[in-house]
C-alpha positions in Angstrom: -3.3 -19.9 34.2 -3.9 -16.3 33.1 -3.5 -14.8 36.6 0.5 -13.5 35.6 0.1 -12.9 31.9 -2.2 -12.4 29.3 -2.0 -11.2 25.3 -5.6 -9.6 24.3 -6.3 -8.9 20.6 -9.3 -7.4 19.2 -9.8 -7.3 15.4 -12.2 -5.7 13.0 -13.4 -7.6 10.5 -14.7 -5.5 7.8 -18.0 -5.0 6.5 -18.8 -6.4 2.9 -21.2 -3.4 1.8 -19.3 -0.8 3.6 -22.3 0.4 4.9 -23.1 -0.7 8.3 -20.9 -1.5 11.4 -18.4 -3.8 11.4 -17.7 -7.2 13.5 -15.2 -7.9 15.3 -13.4 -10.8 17.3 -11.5 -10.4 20.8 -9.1 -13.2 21.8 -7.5 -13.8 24.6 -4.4 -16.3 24.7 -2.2 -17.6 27.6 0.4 -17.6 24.8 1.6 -17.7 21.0 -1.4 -20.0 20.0 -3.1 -20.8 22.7 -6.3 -19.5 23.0 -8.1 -19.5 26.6 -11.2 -17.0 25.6 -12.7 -16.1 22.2 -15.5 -14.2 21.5 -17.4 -12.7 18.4 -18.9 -9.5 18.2 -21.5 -8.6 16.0 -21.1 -4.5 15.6 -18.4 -2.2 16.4 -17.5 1.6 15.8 -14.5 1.0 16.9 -11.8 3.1 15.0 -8.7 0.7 14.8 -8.6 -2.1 12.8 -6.4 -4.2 15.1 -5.4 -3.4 18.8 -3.4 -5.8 20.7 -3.4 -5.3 24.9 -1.5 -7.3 27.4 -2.1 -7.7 31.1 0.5 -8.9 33.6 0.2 -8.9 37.2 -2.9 -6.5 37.3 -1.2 -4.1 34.8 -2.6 -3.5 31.4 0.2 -2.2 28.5 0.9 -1.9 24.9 3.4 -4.0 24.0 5.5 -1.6 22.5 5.7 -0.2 26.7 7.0 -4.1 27.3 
């Protein structure tokens, strides 16, 4: 089911003290809502807070290149 199209998001979840690297969570979903992969991850440096990706037929794009 995600061989056509798939919406990737990864988000930054900040860091209480401010001090040390931030989590973050990457979703993957089939569509609106429906979540086929989810994962946490426990430090990041990365330097956006939100990023979304999408992938259809073997091509990976912003959405604003849609």
């Amino acid at each position: 089911m995600l061989r056509e199209i798939q919406f990737w998001t990864l988000k930054v979840n900040g860091c209480p003290d401010g001090q040390h690297f931030e989590s973050a969570t990457v979703v993957c979903e089939r569509d609106s809502g429906d979540i086929a992969f989810q994962q946490t991850i426990e430090a990041t440096d990365f330097p956006l807070r939100e990023i979304e990706i999408w992938v259809g037929n073997g091509v990976m794009y912003l959405p604003s290149e849609h």
